[in-house]
Each structure stands twice: as structure tokens, then as C-alpha cells.
C-alpha positions in Angstrom: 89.2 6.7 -0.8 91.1 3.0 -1.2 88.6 0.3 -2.6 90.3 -1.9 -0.7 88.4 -3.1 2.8 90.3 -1.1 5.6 90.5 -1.8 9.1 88.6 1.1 10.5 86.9 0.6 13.9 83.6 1.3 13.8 81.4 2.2 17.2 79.0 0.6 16.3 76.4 -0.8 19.2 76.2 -4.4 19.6 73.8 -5.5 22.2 73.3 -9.0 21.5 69.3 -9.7 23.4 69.1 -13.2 22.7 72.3 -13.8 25.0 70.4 -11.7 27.7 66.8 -13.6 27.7 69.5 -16.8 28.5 70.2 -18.4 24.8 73.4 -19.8 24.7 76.0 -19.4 22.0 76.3 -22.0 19.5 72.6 -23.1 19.7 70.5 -22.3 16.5 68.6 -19.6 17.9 71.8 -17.7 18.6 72.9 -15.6 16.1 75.3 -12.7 15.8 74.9 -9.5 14.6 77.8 -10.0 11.6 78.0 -12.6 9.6 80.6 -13.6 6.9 81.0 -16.4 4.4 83.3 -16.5 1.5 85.0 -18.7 -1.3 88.7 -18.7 -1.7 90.0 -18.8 -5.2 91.6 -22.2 -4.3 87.5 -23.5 -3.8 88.2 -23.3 0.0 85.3 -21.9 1.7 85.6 -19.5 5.1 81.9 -19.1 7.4 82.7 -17.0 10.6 79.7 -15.2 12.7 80.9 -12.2 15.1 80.2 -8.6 17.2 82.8 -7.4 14.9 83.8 -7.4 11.3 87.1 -7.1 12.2 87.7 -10.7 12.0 87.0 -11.3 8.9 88.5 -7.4 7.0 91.1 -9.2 5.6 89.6 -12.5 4.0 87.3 -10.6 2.3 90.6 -8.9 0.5 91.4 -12.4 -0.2 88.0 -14.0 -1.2 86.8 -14.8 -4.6 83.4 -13.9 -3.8 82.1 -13.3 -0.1 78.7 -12.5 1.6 78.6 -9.7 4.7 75.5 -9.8 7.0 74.6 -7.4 9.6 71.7 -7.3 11.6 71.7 -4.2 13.3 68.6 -2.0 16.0 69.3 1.4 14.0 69.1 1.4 10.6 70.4 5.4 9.9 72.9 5.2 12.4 75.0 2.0 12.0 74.1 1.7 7.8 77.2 4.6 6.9 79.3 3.0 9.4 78.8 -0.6 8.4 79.6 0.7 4.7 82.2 3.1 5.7 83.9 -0.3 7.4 83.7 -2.0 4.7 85.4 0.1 2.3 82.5 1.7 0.1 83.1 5.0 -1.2 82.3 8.2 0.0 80.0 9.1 -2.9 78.3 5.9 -1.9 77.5 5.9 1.3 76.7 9.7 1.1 73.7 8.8 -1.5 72.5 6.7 1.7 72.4 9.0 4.1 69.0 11.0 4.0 65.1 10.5 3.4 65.7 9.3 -0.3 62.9 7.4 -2.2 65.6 5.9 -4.1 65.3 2.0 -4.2 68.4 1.5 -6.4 71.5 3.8 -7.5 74.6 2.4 -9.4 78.4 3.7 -9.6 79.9 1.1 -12.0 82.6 -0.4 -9.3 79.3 -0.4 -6.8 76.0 -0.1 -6.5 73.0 -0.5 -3.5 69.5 -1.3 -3.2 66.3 -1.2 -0.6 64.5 -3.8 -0.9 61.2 -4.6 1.1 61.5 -7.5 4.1 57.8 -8.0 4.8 56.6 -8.3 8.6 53.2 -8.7 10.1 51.9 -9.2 13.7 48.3 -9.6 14.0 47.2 -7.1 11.7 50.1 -4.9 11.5 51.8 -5.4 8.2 55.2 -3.2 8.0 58.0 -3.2 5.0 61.5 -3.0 6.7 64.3 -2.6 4.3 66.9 -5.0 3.3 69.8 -2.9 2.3 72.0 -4.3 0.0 75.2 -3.0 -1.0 77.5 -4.6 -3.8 81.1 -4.5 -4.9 84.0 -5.9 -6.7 84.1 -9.2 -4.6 81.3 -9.4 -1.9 77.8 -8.7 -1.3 76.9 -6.8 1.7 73.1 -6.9 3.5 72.0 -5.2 6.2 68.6 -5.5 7.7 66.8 -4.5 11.1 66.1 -6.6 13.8 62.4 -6.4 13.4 62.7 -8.8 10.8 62.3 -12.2 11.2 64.7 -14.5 11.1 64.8 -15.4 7.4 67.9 -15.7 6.8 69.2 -18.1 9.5 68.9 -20.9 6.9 71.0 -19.3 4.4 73.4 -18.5 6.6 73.5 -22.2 8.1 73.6 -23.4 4.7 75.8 -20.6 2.8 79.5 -22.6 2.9 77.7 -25.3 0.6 75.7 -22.7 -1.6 79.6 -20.8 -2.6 80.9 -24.4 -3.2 78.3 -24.4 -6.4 79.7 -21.5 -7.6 82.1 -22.1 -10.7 85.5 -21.4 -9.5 86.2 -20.3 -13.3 83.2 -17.9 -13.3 83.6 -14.0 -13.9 82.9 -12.0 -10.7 79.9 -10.4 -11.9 78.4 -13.9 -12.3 79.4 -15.0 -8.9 77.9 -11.9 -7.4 74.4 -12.3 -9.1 74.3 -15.7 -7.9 75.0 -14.6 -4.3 73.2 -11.6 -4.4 69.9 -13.8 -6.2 70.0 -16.5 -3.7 69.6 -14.0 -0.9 66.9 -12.2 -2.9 65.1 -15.2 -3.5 65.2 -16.5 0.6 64.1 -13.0 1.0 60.9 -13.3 -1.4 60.0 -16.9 0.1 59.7 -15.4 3.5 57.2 -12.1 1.9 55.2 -14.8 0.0 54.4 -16.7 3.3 52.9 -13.5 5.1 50.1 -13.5 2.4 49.1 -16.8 4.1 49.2 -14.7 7.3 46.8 -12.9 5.7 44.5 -14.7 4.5 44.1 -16.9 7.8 42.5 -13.4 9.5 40.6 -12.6 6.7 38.7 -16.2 7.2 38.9 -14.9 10.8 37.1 -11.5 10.0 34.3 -13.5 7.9 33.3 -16.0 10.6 32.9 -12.6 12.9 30.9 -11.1 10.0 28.6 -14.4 9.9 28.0 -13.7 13.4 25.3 -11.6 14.1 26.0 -11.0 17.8 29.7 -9.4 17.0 29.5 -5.9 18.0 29.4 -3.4 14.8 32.3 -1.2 16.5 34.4 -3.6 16.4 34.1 -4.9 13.0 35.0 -1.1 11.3 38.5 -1.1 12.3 38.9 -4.9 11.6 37.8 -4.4 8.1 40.1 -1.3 7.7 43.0 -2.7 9.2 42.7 -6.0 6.8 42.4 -3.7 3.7 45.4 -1.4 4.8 47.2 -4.7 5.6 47.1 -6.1 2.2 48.0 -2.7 0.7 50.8 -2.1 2.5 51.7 -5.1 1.1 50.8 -5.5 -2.5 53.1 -1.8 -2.2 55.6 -3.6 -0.5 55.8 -6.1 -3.9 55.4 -3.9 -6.4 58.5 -1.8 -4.7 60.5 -5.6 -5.1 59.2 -5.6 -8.8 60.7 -2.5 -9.7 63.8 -3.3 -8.1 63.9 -6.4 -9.8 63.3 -4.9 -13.2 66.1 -2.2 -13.0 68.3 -5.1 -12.3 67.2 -7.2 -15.0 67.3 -4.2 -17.3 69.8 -1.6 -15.8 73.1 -3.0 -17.3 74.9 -2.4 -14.1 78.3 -3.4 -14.1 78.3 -5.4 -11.2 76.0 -7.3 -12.5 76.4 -10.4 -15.1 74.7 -10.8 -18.8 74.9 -14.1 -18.8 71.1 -15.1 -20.3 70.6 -17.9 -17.8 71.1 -16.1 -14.4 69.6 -13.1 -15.9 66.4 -15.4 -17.0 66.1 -16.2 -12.8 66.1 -12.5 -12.4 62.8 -12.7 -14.4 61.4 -15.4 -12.8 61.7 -14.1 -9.8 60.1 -11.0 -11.0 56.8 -13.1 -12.5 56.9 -14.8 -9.1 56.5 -11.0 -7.5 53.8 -10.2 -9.8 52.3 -13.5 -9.1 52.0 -12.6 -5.4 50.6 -9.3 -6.5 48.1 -11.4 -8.3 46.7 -13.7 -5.5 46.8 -10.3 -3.0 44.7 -8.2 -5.5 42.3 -11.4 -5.9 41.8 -11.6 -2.1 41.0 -7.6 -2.0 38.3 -8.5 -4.4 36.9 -11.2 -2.4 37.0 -9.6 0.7 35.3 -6.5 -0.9 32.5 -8.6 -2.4 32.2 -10.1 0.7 31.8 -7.2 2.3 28.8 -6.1 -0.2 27.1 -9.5 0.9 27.5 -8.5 4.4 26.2 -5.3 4.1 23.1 -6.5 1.9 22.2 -8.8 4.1 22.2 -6.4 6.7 20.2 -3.7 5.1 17.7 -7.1 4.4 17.5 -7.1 8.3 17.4 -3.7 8.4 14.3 -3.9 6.1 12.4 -6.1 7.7 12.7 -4.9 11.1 11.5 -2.0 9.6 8.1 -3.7 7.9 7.1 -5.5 11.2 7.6 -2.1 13.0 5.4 -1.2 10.5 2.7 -3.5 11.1 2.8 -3.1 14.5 2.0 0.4 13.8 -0.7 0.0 11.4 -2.7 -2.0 14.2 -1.7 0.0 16.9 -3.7 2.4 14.7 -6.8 0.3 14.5 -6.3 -0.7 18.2 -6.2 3.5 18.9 -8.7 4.4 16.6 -11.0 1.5 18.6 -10.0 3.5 22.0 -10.5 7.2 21.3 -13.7 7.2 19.6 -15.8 6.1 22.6 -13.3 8.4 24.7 -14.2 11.6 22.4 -17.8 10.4 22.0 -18.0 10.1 26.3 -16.1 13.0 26.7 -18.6 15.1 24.4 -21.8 13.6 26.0 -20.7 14.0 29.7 -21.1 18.1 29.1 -23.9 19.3 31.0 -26.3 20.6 27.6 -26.8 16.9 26.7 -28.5 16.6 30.2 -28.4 12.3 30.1 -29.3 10.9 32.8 -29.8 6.8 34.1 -32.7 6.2 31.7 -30.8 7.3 28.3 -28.5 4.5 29.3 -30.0 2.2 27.0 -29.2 4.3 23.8 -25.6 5.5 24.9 -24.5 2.0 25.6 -25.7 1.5 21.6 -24.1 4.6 20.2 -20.9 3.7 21.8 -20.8 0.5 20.7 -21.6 1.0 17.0 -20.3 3.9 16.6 -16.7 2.0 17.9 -17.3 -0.9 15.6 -18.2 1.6 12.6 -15.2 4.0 13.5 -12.7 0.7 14.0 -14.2 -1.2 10.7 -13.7 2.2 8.6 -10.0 2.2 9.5 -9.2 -1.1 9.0 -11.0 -1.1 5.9 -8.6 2.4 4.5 -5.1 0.7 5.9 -6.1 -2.5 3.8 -6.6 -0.7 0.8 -3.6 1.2 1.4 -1.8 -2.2 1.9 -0.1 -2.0 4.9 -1.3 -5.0 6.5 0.6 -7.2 3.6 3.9 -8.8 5.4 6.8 -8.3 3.3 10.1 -10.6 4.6 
């Protein structure tokens, strides 16, 4: 198969929903599903958006160094296509196709990657994949529409960014400055969802702090928070390992020049640095967790002791009631034979024989100490 990009059409579905909710072209929130920017040996600059790469096949040919975009609603389907379009190799897009874990592979003249675009709504935190693919002259990404728009900036701004490129630089340095600039806008735009994240974790505390939130409710808060940050602490440690095999791999495509190399490993300590502050928060929200459920088994406790107490003089209170009950119960048999004149003397037994039985017990649940109040 030619290296060279061919004019193959693809059928590849283009449904373009902002156009349909009634955003116009040309405004800012408008934005195509390819993209295309590239630098001209001559320093001359080309920036074209379209529904079809077929534009811009043949001034990728003619680029120095070039950047592909393509936002697409089905990953499997449209990612062989895209490739295929774009003149990658057989042997390359075949290693895409499939299930693989795979977050890197290189063949010398190309090479792709996954790596992780971080979304969250509410407290569903999910890792798309940013695909990107890499040849002699061009970078190419491809990411779902699920993602935010992070890249709308880079694209507004990527004529200027391939006018800093030396016109005199090899191509693998001019690749590995296009292809770090795009990994960098992608890492800003993770790094910001940790804030996400730590806005409903202050959320989930002020509902722990109040006592009338209902318990059922709080379980699957507290689980969904956890799974949230490590879905995506695994999101960055699948960017550090990405970033390491590039700083380390010795791919072709990319340069060893020291300095652009050195931002390779910056970015990576920036990763790890994220990893960092995410593992820190897991901490805190675990320990406040343990406060939480300390104080509640204080609560616990102490309804428990005034239950308690109520008990213990429910006792006395009982023990006050049945012994003149049993005592009047026994003497109203007909053997005793008492009649209006023992009056006298059965108003007395009752009476003492109450206070003694009541004083006894009271007496016995104070020694045993149940009438201290413990808080």
C-alpha cells in the first residue's frame, strides 16, 4: 500500500447536530467534524475545517508538517476508515481494529496511541480515547463526540502555533512539537475535571454534616465519589505510561532532541502530579468518612445509654407496681378470709412492703451503676 495520502472516498457518516439545534456556520460554537492545518515548506500556513477530508488529501502531500482532526459518533466504525483515507498502512490500521489493551504500537514510518480524554457529568467520570496516529509529515487525532470541546482553541489558534515551528527543523522535531502541543491541551482539560471533583466532594461533606440527610442516599453518593476519582487517577496513570514509552521508546517518528524530549517529561511529572492531588483527596475523603462514622456510632451510643436509663427506672417504676399487685392478688383468695376490719393492717403491708420492695431495687441498679449518665 502507497504511503502517499490517496483520494479514496470514505462513507463515512457525518451528521453535523450543532447545525440541527440552529447554530450557524462560521460562529465559534460551530465546528466541523475534519479539521486540517498545515505549514508549507515556503512558511505559508493552510487552516481548512470540512464534512470531508477530501479537500485537503493533496496539501497534506505538500505540507511540511500538518495536523488532521476528526471528531467522529463511532469510534470502531469510522477509526479504519479515517486511517485507511489517510493513507496508513494496512498493518496499521489492522492492529486497530479489535478489543486491544494496547495504548501504543510503533512501525518505524508510523506509529498510534490511545490516550485518555477525561469526562465527567455529575458523578459520572468516563475515559474516552483520543486516538492518535502519526506519520512521515502529519499528525492525525481522532476523538468521540462525548468529549468536550477541548480542542476548539487549538484549533482556532493552530495557523500561529505551525508559524513557531523552525522551517529548518527535521520532521521528527516538527511532529513532537505538534503532536506535544495537542497532548498538552489535552492534559489541561483532564487536570480541570479534578476540580469537578472536588466541588462534589465539598458537596457530599456538607450532606454528611447534616444529620437530617437520609442514610440511603448518602451510600451510593460516597461510592459513586470513590469510583469517580478512580476511574480517574486510572485514566492518568494510563497517560503516564503513554508518556513514558514516548519519552523512552526511541520511536522513529519521534525526535531526540534533549529539549523537546525534556517537555515530554514535564508533562509526565505534571501527570504524576495530578495523580498526587487525586490520591491526597481519596485520603481525605476516607478520613472523613471515619469522622462521620465515629460520630455517628457516638450518637448511636448515647441513644443507646438513655434507652438505658429509661429502662433501669422503668424497672423501679414496675417493681413499685407489681408488688402491691402480687401482694393483692395473693390476699384476695378466700383462705386469708380479710374482711373490712383488717383494713387497717393491709393498707400498712401494702404500703411498706411497696416502699421496701421499690428501695431494694433502686438500691441493687445503683450499685450496679446504671443510673450513671454516660454522654
Amino acid at each position: 500500500m502507497s504511503q502517499e495520502v490517496r483520494q479514496i472516498p470514505a462513507e463515512i457518516s457525518v451528521t453535523n447536530e450543532k447545525a440541527q439545534n440552529g447554530v450557524k456556520p462560521g460562529s465559534e460554537l460551530f465546528q466541523k467534524r475534519w479539521f486540517c492545518v498545515a505549514l508549507y515548506p515556503s512558511g505559508k500556513t493552510f487552516k481548512q475545517d470540512a464534512e470531508s477530508p477530501i479537500a485537503f488529501l493533496e496539501i497534506l502531500n505538500r505540507s511540511s508538517v500538518a495536523w488532521v482532526d476528526f471528531i467522529t459518533n463511532d469510534m470502531d466504525k469510522d477509526l479504519p476508515l479515517a486511517a485507511a483515507q489517510l493513507g496508513f498502512t494496512g498493518t496499521l490500521i489492522s492492529s486497530l481494529s479489535g478489543d486491544t489493551p494496547l495504548k501504543y504500537l510503533d512501525f518505524d514510518t508510523e506509529l498510534w496511541m490511545n490516550y485518555p480524554c477525561i469526562q465527567i457529568r455529575g458523578l459520572d467520570v468516563k475515559a474516552y480515547p483520543l486516538m492518535m496516529l502519526m506519520r512521515k509529515n502529519f499528525v492525525f487525532t481522532l476523538h468521540t463526540s462525548m468529549v468536550d470541546r477541548r480542542f476548539t482553541r487549538l484549533r482556532r489558534y493552530s495557523d500561529t502555533i505551525l508559524k513557531k515551528i523552525p522551517l529548518a527543523a527535521v520532521p521528527e522535531d516538527k511532529l513532537t512539537i505538534v503532536m506535544n502541543r495537542i497532548i498538552d491541551t489535552n492534559n489541561d482539560s483532564n487536570f480541570r475535571h479534578l476540580r469537578v471533583i472536588e466541588e462534589l466532594g465539598d458537596q457530599l461533606n456538607q450532606d454528611l454534616m447534616n444529620t437530617q440527610t437520609p442514610r440511603e442516599r448518602l451510600g451510593p453518593e460516597i461510592y459513586q465519589l470513590k469510583h469517580a476519582l478512580i476511574t480517574y487517577m486510572n485514566a492518568l496513570w494510563d497517560s503516564v505510561d503513554v508518556l513514558h514509552t514516548l519519552r523512552y521508546g526511541d520511536a522513529e517518528l519521534i525526535t531526540n532532541d534533549e529539549k523537546l524530549m525534556d517537555i515530554i517529561s514535564l508533562m509526565t511529572d505534571e501527570v504524576k502530579s495530578q495523580i498526587g492531588l487525586a490520591e491526597h483527596m481519596s485520603e481525605v475523603i476516607a478520613s472523613g468518612l471515619e469522622v462521620m462514622q465515629a460520630i455517628y456510632n457516638n450518637q448511636l451510643q448515647i441513644i443507646n445509654n438513655r434507652l438505658a436509663l429509661v429502662l433501669t427506672y422503668l424497672t423501679i417504676v414496675g417493681t413499685a407496681i407489681l408488688v402491691p399487685n402480687t401482694l393483692a392478688t395473693m390476699l384476695s383468695n378466700p383462705v386469708f378470709d380479710i374482711g373490712p376490719e383488717d383494713m387497717w393492717w393491709y393498707i400498712v403491708l401494702m404500703v411498706v412492703s411497696t416502699f421496701l420492695a421499690t428501695c431494694l431495687v433502686y438500691l441493687w441498679v445503683k450499685k450496679r451503676g446504671w443510673l450513671k449518665k454516660t454522654d
